[in-house]
N, C-alpha and C positions, 0 to 999 in steps of 0.2 A: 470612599473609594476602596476598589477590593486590594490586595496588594497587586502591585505593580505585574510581578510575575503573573499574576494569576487571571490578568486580562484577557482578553478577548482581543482578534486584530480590529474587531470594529471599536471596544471598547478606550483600545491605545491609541489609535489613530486619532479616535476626538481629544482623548486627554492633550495627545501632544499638539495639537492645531489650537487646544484652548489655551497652552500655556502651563497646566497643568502640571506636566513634567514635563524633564528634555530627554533626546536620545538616549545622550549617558545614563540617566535614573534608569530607564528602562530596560537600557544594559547591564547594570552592573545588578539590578534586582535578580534578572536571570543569572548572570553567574555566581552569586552569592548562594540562590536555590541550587544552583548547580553543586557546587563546593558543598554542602549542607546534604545533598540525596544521595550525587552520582556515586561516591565512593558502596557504598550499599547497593543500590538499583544499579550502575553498569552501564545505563540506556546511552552513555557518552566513550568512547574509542579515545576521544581527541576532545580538548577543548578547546577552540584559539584565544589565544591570545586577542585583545582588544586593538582594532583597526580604527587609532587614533582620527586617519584622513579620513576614514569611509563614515565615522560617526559624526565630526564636524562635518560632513559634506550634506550628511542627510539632516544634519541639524539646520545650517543653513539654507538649504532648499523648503523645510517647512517652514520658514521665517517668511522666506522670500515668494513662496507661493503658497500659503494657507491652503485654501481648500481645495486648489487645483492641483497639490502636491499628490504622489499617488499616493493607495491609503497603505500600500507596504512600505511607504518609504521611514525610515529607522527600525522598520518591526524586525528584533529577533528573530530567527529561523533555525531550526534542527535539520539536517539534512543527512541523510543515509549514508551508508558508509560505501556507495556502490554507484555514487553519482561523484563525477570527477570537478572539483573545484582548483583550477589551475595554482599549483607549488604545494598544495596538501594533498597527501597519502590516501589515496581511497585501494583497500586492500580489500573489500569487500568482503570483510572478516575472515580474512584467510590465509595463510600462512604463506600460499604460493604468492601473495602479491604485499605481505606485510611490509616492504621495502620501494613499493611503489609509489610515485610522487607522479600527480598529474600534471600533464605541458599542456593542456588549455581548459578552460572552462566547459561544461557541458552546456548544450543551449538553454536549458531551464535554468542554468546558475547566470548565464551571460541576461538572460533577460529580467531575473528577482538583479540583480547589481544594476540594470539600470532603472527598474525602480528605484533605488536606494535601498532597498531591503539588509540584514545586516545576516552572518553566521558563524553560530556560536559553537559549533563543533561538528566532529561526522558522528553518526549511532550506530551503534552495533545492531548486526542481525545475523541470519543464520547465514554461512560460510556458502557466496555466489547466491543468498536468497534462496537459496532450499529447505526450506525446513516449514513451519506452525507453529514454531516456539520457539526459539532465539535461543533452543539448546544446542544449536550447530554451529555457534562461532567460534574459530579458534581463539578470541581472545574471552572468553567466558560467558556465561549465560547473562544476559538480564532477568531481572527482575520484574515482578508487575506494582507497583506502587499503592494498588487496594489491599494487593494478600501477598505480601513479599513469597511466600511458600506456592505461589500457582505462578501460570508463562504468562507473560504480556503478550501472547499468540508471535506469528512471526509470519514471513520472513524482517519483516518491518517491524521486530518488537521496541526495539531501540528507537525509535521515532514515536509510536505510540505512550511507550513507558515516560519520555523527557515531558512529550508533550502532557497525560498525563496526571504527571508529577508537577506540574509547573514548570519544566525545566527548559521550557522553550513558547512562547506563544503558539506556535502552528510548527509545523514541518512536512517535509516531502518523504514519501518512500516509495516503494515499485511494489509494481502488484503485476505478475506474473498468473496468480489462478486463485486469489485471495490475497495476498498477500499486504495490501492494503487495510482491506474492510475487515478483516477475520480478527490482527490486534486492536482495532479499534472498536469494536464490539466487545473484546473481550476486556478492555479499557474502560469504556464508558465514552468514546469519542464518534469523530463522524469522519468516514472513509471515501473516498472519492476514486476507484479506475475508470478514466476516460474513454471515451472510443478510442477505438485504436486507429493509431495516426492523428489524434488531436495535439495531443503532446509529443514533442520532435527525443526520438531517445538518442542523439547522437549526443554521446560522453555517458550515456547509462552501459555500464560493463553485464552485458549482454548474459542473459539466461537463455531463455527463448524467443526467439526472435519478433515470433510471429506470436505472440503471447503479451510480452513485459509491453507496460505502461508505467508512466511517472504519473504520482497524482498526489495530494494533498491529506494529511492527517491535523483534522482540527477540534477545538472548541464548540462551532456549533454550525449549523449549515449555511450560514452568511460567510462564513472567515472560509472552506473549502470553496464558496464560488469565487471568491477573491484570490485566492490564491489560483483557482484553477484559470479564471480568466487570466492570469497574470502571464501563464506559462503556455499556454497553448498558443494554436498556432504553425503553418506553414513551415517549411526548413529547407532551405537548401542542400543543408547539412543532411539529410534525412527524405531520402526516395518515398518511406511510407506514411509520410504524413501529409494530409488530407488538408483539401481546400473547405472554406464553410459552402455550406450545401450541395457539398457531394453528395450526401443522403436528403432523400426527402424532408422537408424541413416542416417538423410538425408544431401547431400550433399551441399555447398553452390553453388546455380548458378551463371553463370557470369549476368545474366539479370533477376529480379523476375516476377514470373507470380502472381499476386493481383488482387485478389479473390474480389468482389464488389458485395453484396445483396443490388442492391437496389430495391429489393421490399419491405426489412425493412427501407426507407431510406423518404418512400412517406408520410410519416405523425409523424408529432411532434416535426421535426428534424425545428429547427430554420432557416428561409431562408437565413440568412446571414452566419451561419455555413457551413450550405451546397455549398454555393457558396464557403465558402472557402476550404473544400472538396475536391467540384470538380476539383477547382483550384489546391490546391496539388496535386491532381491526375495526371493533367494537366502537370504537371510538372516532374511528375515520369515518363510518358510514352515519355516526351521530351529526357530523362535521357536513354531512352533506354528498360526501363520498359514494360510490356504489363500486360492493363484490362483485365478481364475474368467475364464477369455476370454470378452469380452462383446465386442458391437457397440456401434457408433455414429453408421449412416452419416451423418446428417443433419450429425455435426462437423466434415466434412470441410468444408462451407458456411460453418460457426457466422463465420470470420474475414471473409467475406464479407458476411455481413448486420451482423455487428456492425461495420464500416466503413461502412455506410450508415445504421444507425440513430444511430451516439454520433455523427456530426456532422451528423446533423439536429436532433440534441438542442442540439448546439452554437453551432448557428445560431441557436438557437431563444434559450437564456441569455444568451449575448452580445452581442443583440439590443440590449438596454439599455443598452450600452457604449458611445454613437455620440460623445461628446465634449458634447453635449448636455443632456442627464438627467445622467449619469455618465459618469466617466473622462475620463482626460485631454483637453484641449481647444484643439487647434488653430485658431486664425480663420485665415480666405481672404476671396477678396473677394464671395462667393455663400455661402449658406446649402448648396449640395453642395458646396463648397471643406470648410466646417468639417467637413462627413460627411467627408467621404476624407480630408480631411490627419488628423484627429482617428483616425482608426482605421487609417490606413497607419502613421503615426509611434505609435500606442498597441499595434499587433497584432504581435507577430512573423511571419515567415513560415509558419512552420507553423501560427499560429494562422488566420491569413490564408486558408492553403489549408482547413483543415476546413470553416471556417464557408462557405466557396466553393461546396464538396464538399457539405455540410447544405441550403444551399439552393436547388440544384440539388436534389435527390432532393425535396425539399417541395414542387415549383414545378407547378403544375396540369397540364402536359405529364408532368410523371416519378412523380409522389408514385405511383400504378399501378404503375408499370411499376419502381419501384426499392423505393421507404421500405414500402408497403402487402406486397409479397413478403416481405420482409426480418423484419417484422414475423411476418407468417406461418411461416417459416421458425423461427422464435425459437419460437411454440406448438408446432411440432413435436420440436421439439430438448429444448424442455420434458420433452416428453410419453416422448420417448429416453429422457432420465436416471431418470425416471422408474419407466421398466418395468425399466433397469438397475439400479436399487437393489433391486429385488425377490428378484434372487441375490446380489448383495450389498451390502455396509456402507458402501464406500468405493471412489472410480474413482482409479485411480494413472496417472499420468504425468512423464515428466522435466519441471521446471518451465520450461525454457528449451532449444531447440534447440542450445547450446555455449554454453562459458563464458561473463563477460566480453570483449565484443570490444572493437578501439581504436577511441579516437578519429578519426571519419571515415570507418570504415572501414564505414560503411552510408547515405555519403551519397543512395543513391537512396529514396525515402519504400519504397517497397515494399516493399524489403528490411527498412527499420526495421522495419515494419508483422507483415512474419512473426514479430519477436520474440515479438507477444503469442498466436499458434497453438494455445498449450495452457490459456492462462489465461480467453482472453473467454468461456467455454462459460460459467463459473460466475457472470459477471455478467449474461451473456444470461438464464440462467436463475434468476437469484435465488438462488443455492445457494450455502454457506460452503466455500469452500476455505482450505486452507493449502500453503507451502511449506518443508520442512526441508531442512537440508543434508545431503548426500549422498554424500560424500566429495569429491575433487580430480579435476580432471584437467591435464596439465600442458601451457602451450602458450611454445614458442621457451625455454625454459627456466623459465619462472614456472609454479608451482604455483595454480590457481586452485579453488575452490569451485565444486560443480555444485549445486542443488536439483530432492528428490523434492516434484510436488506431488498432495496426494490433496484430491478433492472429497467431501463427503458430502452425505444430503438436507437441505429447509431446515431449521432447527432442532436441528439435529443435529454442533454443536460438538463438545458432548463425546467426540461419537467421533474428529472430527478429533484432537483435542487426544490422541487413546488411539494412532490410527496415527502419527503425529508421533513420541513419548515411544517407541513402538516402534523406530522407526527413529533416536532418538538413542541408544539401549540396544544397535543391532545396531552403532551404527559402531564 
């Protein structure tokens, strides 16, 4: 058996039903890798301390119901640092809320506890989830555990990096317009954004509204459907989440028809990714699979509107942040001293710039001429994927324009910004994507991890989960 840490959730689950190990072994395995990387790697904020009841409870519950126990119950979890776990601190990497302690559970943390599921700390990311590389956390960068010198991508790097690193079996992060799939491609993991409304965000500390999803960061595309079924679901708690078959409910084919723009494909995309691309592709159609060239032109825009809508959204949430109402709180010798010291010393920079960027586009001179097009632009883009599901199942794309890049070495926002090229379409439009890995490509001597990402329509997991599972069976 592999180590303990380095399991799989499907892989721990039979251990612990066979007897194999107990809770605790599988706990303390994790925090042992923990104490042993985090200090280097960073991917942990927090680590808790060991929750004596919650581990005998799940211990005894697999005693008591073998194989009708569920299969998260005792598994380890990493969990973001922007998802609230009732009495621990989720400050969402950021100084305006490093002081914050949460008063209840988020609905995805109340539902992994009655699994029995266990958590082993929050992760760092980039400061409110802005960023592509977990260089925007006020409490320091992560690290990526293949090439300590390049980003575990972000905003989710710290979930990606533990999981990884071994430093957590599976974990949750939010995916906002990549944010998900982007570190786990550049990890070597598999990425899960849901449709939106499958997963309830009440307790997720809000970027944009109409964007952020909660979804899973795993091992392999068994352990993301497990966790994702785990968490989804209806909410009281949460007006935008979705009943099952509110969308057309498509059935799984015995063969998928993959959906392929490449005429988004002809520029920027790295020639060694793409070769390796094709090569999967290659590989799917060997499998029985068939290509389908489709269009897409309105995607060439999607990066474009979706920079003017998530930070009007952002401007819009962190509104309530003034030092005032909430977060940190600077005095000056004027009531605007406390506004600007309180949210200059609580914002980072790049928070700083969105929320700038946000309110500008909302401002009665631009809201027209920027946020209102953008908006529009997103119904049409809709209305794209749409008619492209019609020939087929699933839209494929490299999940990331090249590997892992280093540290700095995208100091201009712009740049950053193209990381997320292939991913915002599926938050613009409400649609579940995933990211699986793809094989390697090798850069100055390191061997690095590339991700394919396929989208499919809303409600329509299972098929992700069916192209995914293909493509770990062709590598």
């Amino acid at each position: 058996m592999a180590k303990l840490n380095e399991l799989t959730i499907v892989e721990a689950a039979r251990a612990l039903r066979a007897r194999e190990v107990s809770v605790r072994d599988l706990w303390d395995a994790c925090i042992k890798a923990i104490e042993e990387k985090n200090p280097e790697l960073n991917a942990y904020l927090e680590v808790f301390a060991a929750d004596d009841a919650a581990i005998a409870a799940a211990q005894k519950r697999i005693d008591s119901e073998g194989e009708n126990a569920p299969l998260l119950c005792g598994i380890p979890l990493a969990i973001k640092d922007n998802i609230l776990i009732e009495g621990k601190v989720a400050s969402a990497a950021s100084k305006m809320l490093e002081n914050y302690r949460a008063t209840y559970d988020a609905t995805v943390i109340s539902k992994l506890k009655a699994q029995g599921a266990l958590f082993l700390g929050r992760t760092n990311m980039d400061e409110f989830a802005m960023g592509s590389s977990t260089e925007h956390s006020a409490f320091g960068r992560t690290l990526n555990p293949i090439d300590t010198s390049r980003v575990p991508g972000g905003s989710s790097g710290g979930s990606a990096s533990a999981v990884a690193a071994h430093l957590a079996l599976a974990a949750l992060g939010s995916d906002t317009g990549g944010s998900i799939r982007q570190p786990a491609a550049l990890t070597g993991l598999v990425g899960l954004k849901p449709t939106y409304g499958a997963v309830s965000r009440s307790g997720l500390i809000a970027m944009g509204s109409s964007l952020d999803q909660i979804g899973p960061l795993t091992k392999t595309v068994e352990d993301a459907r497990i966790l994702y079924e785990a968490i989804r679901g209806k909410d009281i708690l949460d007006a935008t989440t979705i009943s099952d078959g509110l969308y057309e409910t498509r059935k799984l084919p015995q063969s998928l028809r993959i959906g392929v723009p490449r005429h988004l494909l002809a520029e920027g995309v790295s020639a060694d990714v793409l070769a390796a691309f094709d090569a999967t592709l290659a590989k799917l159609t060997e499998a029985g699979h068939t290509l389908i060239d489709i269009e897409l032109p309105t995607s060439s825009h999607a990066l474009a509107a979706y920079y003017i809508i998530m930070p009007a959204e952002v401007s819009t949430n962190l509104a309530r942040l003034d030092g005032i109402r909430y977060g940190h709180a600077a005095r000056g010798t004027t009531l605007l001293d406390d506004y600007i010291d309180s949210r200059t010393e609580g914002f980072g920079e790049e928070t700083r710039r969105r929320i700038l960027l946000g309110t500008f586009v909302l401002s009665s001179g631009y809201i027209d001429a920027y946020y209102r097009k953008a908006d529009a632009a997103r119904a049409v883009l809709r209305r794209e994927y749409d008619k492209a599901f019609e020939s087929c199942d699933v839209i494929a794309f490299p999940t990331t324009l090249s590997p892992a890049f280093k540290f700095g070495e995208k100091s201009d926002p712009l740049s950053m910004y193209l990381e997320d090229i292939f991913t915002v379409t599926a938050n613009l439009t409400g649609m579940p994507a995933i990211s699986v890995p793809m094989g390697t490509v090798a850069r100055e001597g390191t061997v690095l991890p590339i991700g394919m990402h396929f989208t499919a329509p809303h409600q329509a997991e299972h098929i992700l989960f069916a192209a995914g599972s293909a493509v770990q069976v062709a590598q």
